[in-house]
MMTF fields as JSON, N, C-alpha, C and O atoms, coordinates in Angstrom:
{
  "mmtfVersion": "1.0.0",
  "mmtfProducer": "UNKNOWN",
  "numBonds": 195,
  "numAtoms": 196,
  "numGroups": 49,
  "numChains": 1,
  "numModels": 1,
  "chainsPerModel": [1],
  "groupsPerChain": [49],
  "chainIdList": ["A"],
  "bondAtomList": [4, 2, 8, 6, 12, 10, 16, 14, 20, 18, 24, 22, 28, 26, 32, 30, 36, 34, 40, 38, 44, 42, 48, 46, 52, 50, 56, 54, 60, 58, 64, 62, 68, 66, 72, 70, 76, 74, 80, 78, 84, 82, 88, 86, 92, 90, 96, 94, 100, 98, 104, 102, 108, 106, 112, 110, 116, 114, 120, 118, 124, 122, 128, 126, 132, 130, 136, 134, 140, 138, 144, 142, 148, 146, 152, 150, 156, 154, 160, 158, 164, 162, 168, 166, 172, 170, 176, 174, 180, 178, 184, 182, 188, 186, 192, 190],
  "bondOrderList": [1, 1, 1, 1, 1, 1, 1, 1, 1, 1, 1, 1, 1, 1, 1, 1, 1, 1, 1, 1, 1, 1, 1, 1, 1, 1, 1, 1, 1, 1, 1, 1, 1, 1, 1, 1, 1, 1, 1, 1, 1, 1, 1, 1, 1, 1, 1, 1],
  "groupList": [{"groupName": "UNK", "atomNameList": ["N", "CA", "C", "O"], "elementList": ["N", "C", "C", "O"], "formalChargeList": [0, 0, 0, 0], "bondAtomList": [1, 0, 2, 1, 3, 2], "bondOrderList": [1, 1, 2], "singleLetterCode": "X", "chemCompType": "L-PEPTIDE LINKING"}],
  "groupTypeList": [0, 0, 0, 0, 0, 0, 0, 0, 0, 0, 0, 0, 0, 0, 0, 0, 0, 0, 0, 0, 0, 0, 0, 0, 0, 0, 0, 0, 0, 0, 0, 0, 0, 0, 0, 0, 0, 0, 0, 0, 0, 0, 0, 0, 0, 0, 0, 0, 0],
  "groupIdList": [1, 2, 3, 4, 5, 6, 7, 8, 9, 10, 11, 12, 13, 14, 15, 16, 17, 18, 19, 20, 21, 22, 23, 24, 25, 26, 27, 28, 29, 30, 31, 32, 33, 34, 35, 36, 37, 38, 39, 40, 41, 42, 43, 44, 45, 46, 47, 48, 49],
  "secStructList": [7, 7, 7, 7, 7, 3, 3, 3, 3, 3, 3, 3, 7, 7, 7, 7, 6, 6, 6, 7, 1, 1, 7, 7, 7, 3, 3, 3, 3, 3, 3, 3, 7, 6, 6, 7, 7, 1, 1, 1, 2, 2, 2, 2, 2, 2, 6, 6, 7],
  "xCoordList": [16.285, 15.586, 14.246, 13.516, 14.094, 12.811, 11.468, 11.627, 10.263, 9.179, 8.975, 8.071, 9.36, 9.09, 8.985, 9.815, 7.024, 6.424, 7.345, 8.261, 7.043, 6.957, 6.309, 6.36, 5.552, 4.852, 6.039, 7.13, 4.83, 5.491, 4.059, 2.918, 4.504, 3.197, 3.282, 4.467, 2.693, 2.732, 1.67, 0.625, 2.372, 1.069, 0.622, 1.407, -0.138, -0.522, -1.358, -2.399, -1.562, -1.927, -3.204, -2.815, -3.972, -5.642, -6.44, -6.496, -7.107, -8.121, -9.039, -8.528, -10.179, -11.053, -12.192, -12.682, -12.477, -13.2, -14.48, -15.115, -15.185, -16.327, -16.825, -17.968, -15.468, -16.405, -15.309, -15.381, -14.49, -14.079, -14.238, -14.265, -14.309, -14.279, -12.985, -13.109, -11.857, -10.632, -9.695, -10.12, -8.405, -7.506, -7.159, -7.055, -6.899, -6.554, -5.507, -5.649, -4.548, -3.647, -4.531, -5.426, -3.964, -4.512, -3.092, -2.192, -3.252, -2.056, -2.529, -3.596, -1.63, -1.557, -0.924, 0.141, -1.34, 0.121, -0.579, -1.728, 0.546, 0.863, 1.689, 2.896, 1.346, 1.812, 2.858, 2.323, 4.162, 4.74, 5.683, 6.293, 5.861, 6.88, 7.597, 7.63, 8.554, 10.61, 10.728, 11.661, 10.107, 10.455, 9.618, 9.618, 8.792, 8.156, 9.525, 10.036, 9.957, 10.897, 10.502, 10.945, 9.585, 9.236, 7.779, 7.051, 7.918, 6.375, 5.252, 4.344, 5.303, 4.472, 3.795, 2.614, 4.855, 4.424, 3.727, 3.238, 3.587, 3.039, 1.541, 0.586, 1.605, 0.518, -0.745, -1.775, -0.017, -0.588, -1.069, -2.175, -0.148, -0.935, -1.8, -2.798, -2.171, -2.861, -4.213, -5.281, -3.754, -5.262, -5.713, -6.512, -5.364, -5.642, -6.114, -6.11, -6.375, -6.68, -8.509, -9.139],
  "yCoordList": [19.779, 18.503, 18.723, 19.71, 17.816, 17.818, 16.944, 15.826, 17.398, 16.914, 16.03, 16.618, 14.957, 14.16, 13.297, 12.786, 12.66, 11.443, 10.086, 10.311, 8.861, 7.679, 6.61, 6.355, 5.727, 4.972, 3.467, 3.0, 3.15, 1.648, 0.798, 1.251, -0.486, -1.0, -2.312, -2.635, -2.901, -3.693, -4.745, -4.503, -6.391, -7.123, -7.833, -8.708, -7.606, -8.516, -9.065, -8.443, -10.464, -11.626, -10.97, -10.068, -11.071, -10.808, -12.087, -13.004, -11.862, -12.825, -12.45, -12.264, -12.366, -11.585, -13.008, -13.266, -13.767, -15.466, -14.426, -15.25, -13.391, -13.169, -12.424, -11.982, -12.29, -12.504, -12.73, -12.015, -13.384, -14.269, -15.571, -16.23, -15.781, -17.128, -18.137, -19.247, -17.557, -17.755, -16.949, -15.897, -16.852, -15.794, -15.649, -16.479, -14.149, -13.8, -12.55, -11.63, -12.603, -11.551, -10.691, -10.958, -9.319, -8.136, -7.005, -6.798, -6.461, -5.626, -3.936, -3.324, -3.738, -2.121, -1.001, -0.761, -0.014, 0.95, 2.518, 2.927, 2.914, 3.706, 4.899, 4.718, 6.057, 7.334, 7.724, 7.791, 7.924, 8.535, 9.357, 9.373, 10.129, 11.421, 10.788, 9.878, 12.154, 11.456, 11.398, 10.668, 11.923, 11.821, 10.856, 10.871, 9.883, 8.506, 7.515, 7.514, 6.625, 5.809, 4.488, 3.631, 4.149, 2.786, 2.214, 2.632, 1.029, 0.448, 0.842, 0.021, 1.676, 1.905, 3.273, 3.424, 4.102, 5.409, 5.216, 6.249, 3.882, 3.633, 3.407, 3.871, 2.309, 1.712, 2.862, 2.798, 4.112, 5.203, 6.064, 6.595, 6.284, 6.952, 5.797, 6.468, 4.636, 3.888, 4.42, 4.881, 4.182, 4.069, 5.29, 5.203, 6.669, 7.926, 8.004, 9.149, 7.302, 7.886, 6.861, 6.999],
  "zCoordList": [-1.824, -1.894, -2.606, -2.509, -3.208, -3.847, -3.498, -3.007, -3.726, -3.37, -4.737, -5.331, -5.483, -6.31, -5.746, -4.994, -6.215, -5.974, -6.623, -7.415, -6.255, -7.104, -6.715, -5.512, -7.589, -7.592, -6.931, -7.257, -5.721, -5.148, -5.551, -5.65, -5.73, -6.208, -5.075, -4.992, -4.46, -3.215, -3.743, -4.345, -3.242, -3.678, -1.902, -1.537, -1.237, -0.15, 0.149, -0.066, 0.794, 0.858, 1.622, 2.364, 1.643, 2.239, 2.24, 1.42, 3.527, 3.858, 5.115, 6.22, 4.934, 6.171, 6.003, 4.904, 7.127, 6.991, 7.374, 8.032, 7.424, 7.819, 6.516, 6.406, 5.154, 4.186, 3.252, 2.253, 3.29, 1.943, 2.138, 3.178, 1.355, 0.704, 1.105, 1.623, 0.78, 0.723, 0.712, 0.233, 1.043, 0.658, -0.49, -1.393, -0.462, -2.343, -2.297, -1.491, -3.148, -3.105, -3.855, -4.657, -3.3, -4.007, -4.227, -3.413, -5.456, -6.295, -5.648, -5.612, -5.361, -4.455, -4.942, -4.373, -6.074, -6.18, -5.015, -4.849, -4.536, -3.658, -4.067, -3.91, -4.545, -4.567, -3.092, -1.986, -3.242, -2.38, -2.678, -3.747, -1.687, -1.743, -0.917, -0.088, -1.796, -1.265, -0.227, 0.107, 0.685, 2.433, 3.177, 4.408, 2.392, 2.899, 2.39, 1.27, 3.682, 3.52, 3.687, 2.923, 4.748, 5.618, 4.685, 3.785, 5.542, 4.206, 5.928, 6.064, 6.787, 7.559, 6.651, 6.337, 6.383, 5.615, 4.184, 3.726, 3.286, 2.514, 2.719, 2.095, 4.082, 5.039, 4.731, 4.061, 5.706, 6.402, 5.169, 5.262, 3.75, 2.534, 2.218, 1.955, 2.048, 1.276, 2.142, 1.739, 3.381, 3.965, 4.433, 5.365, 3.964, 4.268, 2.612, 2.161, 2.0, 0.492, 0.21, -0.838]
}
């Protein structure tokens, strides 16, 4: 098995009222390796980077 990355690119809906304005989608790409399957393991690299 191999350790080859690939790019997932995620778009999600955001809105925080204590400082937007309004909601706004925001475009996400995410580096993962072959043994990340779930969009929790994407979750968990986005926000460890």
């Amino acid at each position: 098995m191999t350790n080859a990355t690939r790019t997932v690119q995620f778009r999600i809906y955001r809105y925080n009222p204590d400082q937007d304005a309004k909601p706004y989608m925001q475009d996400i790409s995410v580096e993962l390796e072959s043994t990340d399957r779930k969009l929790l393991d994407a979750i968990q690299t986005e926000g460890a980077g």
